[in-house]
PDB file with SEQRES, HELIX, SHEET and CRYST1 records, atoms N, CA, C and O in Angstrom:
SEQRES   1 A   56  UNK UNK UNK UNK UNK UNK UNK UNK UNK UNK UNK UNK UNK          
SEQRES   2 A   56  UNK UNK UNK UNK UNK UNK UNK UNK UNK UNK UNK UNK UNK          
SEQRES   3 A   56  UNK UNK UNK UNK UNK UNK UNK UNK UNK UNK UNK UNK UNK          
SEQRES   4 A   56  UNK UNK UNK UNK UNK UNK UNK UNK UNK UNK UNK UNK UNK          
SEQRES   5 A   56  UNK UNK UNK UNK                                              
HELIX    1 AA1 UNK A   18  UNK A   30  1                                  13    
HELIX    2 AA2 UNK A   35  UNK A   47  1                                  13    
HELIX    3 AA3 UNK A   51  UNK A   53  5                                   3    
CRYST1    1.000    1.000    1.000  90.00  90.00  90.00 P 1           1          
ATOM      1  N   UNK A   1      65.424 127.037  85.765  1.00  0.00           N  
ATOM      2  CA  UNK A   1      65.570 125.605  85.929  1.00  0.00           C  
ATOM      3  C   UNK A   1      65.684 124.960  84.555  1.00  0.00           C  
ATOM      4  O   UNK A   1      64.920 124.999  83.590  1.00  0.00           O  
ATOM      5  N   UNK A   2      66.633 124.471  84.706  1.00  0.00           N  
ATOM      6  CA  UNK A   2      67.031 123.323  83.054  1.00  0.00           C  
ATOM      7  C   UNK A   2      66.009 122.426  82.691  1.00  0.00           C  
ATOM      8  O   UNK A   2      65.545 121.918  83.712  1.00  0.00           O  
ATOM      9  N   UNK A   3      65.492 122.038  81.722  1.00  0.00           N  
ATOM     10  CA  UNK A   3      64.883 120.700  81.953  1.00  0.00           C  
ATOM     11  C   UNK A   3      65.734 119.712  80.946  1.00  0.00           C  
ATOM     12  O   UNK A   3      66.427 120.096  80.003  1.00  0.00           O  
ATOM     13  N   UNK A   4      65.520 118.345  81.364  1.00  0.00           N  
ATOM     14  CA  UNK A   4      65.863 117.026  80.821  1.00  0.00           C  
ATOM     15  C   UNK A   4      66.036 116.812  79.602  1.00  0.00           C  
ATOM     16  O   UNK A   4      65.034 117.142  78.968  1.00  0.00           O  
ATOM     17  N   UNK A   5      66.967 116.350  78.880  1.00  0.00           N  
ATOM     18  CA  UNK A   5      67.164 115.911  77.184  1.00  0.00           C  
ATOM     19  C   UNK A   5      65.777 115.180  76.974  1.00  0.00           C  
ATOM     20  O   UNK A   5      65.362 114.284  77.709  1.00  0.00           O  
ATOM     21  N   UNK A   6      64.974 115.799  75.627  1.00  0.00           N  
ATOM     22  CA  UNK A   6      64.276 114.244  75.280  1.00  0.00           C  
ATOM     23  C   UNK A   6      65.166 112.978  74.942  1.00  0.00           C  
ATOM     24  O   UNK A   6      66.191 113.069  74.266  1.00  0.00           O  
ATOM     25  N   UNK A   7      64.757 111.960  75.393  1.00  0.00           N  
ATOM     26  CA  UNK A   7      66.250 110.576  74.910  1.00  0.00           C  
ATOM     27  C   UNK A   7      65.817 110.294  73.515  1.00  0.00           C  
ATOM     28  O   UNK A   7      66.462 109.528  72.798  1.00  0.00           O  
ATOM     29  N   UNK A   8      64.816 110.854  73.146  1.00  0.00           N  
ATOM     30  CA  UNK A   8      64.694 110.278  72.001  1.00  0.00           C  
ATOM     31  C   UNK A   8      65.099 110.863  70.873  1.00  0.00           C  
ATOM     32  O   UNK A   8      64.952 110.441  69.726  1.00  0.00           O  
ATOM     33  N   UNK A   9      65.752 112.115  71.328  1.00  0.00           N  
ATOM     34  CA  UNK A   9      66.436 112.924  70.136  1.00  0.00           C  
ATOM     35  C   UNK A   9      68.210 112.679  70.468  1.00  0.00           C  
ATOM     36  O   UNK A   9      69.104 112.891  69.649  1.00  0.00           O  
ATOM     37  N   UNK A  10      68.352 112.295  71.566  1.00  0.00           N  
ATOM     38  CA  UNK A  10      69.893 112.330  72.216  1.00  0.00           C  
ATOM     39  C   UNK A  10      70.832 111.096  71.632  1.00  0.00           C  
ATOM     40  O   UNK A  10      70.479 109.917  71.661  1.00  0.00           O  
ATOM     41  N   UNK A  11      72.086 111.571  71.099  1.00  0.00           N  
ATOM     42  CA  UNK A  11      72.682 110.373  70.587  1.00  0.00           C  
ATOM     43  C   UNK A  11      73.207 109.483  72.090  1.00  0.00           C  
ATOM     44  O   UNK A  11      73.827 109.971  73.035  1.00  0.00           O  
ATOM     45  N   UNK A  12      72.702 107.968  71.925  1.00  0.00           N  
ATOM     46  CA  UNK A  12      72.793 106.620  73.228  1.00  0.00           C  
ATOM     47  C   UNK A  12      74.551 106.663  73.115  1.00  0.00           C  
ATOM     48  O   UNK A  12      75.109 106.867  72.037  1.00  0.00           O  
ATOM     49  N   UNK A  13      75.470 106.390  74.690  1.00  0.00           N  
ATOM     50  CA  UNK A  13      76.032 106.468  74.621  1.00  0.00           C  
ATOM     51  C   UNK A  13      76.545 105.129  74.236  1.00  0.00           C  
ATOM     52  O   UNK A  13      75.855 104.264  74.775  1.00  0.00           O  
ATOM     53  N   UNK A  14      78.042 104.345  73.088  1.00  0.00           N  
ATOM     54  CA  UNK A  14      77.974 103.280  73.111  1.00  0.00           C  
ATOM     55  C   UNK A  14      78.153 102.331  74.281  1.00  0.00           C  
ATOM     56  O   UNK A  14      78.534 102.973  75.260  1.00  0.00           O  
ATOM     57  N   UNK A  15      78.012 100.979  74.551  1.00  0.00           N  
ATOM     58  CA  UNK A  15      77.882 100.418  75.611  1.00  0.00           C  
ATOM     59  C   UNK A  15      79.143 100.138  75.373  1.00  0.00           C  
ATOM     60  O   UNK A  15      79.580 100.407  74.254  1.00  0.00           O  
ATOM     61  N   UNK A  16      80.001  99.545  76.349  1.00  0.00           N  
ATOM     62  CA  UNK A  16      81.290  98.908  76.381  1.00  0.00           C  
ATOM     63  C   UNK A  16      81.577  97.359  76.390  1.00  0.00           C  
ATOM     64  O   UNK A  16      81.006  96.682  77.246  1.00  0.00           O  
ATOM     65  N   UNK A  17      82.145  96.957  75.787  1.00  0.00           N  
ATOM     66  CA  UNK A  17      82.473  95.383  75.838  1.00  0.00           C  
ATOM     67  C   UNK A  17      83.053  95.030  76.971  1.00  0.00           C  
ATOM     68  O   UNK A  17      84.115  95.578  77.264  1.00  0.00           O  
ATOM     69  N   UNK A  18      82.469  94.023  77.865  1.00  0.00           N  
ATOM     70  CA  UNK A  18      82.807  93.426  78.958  1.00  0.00           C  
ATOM     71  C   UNK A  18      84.222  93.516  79.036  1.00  0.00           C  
ATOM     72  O   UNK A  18      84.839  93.975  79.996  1.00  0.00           O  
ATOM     73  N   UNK A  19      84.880  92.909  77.640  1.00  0.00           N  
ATOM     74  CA  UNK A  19      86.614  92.833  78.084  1.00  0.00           C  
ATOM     75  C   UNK A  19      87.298  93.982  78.128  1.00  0.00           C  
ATOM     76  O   UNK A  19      88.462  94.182  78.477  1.00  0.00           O  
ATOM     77  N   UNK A  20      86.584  94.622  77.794  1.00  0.00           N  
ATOM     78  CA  UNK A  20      87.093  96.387  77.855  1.00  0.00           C  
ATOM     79  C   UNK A  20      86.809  96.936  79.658  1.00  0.00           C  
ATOM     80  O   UNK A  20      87.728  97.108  80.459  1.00  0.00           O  
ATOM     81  N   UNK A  21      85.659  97.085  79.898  1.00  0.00           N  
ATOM     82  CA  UNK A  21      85.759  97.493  81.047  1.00  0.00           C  
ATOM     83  C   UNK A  21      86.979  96.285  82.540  1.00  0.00           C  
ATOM     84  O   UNK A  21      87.560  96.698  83.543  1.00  0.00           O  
ATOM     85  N   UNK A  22      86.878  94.679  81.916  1.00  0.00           N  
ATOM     86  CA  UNK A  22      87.168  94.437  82.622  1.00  0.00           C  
ATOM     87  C   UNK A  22      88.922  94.862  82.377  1.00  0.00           C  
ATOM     88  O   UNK A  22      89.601  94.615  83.374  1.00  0.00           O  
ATOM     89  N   UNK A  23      89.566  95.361  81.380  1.00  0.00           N  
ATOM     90  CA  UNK A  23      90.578  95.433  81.345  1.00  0.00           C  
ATOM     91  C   UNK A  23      91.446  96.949  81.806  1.00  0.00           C  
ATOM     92  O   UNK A  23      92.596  97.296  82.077  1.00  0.00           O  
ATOM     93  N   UNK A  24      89.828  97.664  81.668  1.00  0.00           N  
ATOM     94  CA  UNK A  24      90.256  98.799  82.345  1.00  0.00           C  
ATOM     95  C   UNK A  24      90.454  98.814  83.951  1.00  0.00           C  
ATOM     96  O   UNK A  24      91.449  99.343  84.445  1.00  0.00           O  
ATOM     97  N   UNK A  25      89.269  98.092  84.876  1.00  0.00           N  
ATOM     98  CA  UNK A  25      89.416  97.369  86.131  1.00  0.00           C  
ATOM     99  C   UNK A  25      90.406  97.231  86.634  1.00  0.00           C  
ATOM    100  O   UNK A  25      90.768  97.955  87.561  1.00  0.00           O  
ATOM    101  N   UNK A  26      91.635  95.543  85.805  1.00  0.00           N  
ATOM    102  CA  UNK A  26      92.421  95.058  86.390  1.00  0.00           C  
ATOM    103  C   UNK A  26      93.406  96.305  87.385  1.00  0.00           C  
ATOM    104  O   UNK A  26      93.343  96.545  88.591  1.00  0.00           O  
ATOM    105  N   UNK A  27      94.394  97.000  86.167  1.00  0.00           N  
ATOM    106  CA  UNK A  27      95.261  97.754  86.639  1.00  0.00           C  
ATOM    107  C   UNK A  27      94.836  98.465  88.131  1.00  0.00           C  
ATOM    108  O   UNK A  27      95.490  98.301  89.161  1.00  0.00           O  
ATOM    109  N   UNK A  28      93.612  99.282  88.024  1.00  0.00           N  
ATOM    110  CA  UNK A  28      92.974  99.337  89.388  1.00  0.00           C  
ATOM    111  C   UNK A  28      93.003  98.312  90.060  1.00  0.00           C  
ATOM    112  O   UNK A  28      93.267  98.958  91.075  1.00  0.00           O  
ATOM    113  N   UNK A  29      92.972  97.252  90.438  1.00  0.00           N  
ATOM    114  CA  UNK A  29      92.920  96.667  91.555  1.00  0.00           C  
ATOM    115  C   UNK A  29      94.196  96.156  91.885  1.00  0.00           C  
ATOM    116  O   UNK A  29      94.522  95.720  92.989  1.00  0.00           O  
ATOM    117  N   UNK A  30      94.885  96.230  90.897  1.00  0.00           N  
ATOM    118  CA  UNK A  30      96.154  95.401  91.190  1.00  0.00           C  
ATOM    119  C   UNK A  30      96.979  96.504  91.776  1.00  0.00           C  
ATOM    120  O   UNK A  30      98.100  96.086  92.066  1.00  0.00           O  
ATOM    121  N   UNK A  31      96.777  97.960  92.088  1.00  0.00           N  
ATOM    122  CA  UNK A  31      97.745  98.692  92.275  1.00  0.00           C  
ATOM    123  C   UNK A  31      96.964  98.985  93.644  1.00  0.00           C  
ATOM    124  O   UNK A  31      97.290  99.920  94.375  1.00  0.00           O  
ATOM    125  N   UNK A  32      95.795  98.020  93.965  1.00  0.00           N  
ATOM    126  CA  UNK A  32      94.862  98.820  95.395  1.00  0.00           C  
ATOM    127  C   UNK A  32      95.215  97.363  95.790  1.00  0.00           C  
ATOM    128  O   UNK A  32      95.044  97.471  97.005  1.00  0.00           O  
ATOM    129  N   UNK A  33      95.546  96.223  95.623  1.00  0.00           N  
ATOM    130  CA  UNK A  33      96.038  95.017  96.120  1.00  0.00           C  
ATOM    131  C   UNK A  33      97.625  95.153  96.184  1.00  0.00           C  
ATOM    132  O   UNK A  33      97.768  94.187  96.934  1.00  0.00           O  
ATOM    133  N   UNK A  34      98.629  95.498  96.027  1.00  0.00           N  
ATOM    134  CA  UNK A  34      99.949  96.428  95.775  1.00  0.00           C  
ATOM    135  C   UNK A  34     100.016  97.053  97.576  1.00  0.00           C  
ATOM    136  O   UNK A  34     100.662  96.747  98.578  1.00  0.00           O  
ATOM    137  N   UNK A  35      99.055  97.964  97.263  1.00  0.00           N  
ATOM    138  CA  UNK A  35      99.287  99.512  98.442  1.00  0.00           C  
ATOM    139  C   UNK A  35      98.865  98.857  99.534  1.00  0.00           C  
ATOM    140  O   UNK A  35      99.405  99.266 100.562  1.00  0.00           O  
ATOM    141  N   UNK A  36      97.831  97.693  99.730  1.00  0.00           N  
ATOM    142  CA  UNK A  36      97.132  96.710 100.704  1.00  0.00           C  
ATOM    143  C   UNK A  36      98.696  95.992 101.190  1.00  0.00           C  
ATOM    144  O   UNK A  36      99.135  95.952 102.339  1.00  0.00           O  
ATOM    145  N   UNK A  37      99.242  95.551 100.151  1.00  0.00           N  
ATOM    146  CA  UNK A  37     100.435  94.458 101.072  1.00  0.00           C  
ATOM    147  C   UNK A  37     101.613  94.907 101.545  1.00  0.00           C  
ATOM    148  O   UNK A  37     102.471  94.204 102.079  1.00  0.00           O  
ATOM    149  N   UNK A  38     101.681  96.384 101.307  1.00  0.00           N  
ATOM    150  CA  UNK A  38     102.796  97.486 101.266  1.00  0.00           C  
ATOM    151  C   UNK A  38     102.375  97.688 102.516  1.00  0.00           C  
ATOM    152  O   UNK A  38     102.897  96.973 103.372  1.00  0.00           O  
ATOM    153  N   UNK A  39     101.486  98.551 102.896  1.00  0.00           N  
ATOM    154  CA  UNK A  39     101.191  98.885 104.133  1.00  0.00           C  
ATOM    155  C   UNK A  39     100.929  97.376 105.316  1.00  0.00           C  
ATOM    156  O   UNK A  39     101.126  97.548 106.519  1.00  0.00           O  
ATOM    157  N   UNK A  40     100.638  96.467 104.966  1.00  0.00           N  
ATOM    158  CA  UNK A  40     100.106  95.012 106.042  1.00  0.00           C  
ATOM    159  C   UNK A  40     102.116  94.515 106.306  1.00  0.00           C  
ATOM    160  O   UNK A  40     102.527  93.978 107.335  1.00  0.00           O  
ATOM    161  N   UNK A  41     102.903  94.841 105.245  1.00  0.00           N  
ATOM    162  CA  UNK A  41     104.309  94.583 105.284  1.00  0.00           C  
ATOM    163  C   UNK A  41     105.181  95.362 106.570  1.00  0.00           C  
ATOM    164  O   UNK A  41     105.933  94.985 107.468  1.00  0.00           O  
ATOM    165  N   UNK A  42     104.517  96.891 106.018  1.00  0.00           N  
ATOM    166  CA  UNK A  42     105.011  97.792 107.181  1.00  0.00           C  
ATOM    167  C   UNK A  42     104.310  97.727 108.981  1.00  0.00           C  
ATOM    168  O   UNK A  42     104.941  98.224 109.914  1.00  0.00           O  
ATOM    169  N   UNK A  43     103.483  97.305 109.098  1.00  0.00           N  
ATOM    170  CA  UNK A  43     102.653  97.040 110.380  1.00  0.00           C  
ATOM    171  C   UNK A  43     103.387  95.595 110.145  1.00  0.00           C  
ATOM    172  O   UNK A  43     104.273  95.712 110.991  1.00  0.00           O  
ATOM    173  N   UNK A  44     103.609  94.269 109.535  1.00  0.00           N  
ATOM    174  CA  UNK A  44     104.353  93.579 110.588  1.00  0.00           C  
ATOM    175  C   UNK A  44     105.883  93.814 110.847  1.00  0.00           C  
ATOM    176  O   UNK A  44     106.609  93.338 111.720  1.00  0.00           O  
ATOM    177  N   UNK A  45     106.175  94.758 109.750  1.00  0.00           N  
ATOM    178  CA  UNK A  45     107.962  95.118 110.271  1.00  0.00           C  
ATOM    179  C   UNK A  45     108.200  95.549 111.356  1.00  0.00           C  
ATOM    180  O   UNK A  45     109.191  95.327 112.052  1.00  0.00           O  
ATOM    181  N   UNK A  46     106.839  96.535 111.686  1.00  0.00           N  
ATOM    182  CA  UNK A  46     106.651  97.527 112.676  1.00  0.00           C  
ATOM    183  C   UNK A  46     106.269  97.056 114.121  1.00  0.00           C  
ATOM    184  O   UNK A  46     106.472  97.555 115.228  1.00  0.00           O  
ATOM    185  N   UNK A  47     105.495  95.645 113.607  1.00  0.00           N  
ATOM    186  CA  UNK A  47     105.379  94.659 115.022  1.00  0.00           C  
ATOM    187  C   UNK A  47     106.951  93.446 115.343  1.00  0.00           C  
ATOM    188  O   UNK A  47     107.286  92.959 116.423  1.00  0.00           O  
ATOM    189  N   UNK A  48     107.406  93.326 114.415  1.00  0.00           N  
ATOM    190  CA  UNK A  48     108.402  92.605 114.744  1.00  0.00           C  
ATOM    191  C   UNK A  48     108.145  91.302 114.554  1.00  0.00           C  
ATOM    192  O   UNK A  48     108.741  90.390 115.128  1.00  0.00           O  
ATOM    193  N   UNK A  49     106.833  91.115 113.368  1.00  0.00           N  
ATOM    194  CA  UNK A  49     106.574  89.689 113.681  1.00  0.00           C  
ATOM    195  C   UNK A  49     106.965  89.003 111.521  1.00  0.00           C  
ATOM    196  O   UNK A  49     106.543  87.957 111.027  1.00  0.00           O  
ATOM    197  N   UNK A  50     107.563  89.741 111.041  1.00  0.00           N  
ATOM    198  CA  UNK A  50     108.216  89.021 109.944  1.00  0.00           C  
ATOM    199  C   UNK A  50     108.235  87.776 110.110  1.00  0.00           C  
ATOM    200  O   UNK A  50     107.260  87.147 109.699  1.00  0.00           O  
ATOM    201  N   UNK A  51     109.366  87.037 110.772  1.00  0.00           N  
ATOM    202  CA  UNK A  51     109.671  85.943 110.578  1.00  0.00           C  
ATOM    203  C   UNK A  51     108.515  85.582 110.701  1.00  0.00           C  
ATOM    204  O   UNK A  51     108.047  85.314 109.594  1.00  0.00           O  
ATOM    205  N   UNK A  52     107.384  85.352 111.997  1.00  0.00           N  
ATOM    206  CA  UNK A  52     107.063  84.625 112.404  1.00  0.00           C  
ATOM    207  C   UNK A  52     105.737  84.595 111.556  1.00  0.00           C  
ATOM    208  O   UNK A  52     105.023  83.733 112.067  1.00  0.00           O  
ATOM    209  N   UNK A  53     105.224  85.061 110.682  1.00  0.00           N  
ATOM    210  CA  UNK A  53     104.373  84.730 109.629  1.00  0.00           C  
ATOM    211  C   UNK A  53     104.594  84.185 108.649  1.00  0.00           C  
ATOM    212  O   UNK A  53     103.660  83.884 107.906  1.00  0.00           O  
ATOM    213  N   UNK A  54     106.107  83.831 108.279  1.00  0.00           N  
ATOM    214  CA  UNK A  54     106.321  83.219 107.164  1.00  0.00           C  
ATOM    215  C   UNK A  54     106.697  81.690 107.889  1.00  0.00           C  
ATOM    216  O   UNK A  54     106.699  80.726 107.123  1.00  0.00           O  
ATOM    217  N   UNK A  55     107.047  81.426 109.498  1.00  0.00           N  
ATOM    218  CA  UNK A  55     107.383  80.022 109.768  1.00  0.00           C  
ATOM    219  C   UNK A  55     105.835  79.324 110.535  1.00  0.00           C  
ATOM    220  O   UNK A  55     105.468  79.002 111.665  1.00  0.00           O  
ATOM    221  N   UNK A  56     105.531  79.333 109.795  1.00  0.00           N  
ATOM    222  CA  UNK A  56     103.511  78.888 110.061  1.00  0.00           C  
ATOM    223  C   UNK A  56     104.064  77.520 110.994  1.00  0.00           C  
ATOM    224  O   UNK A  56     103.249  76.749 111.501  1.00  0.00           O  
TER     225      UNK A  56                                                      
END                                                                             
């Protein structure tokens, strides 16, 4: 059985700057908001109701 790093000898990993992680984020969501309207496009092509979501 392994045991645990002391932390107090272990180099801390650096923390990341908010605009960093959030910039790593965006691209992720924008390509999982993408595949969301791709597929909701094909289910109404597939229902036949195109037009009738765009004449509210």
């Amino acid at each position: 059985m392994t045991t645990l790093p002391d932390r107090r000898t272990i180099a801390a990993r650096p923390k990341r700057s908010a605009e960093t992680v959030e910039l790593e984020r965006l691209p992720k969501k924008a390509a999982r908001l993408k595949k969301n309207l791709a597929k909701r496009d094909a289910v109404l092509v597939a229902m036949g109701k195109t037009s009738a979501s765009w004449n509210c």
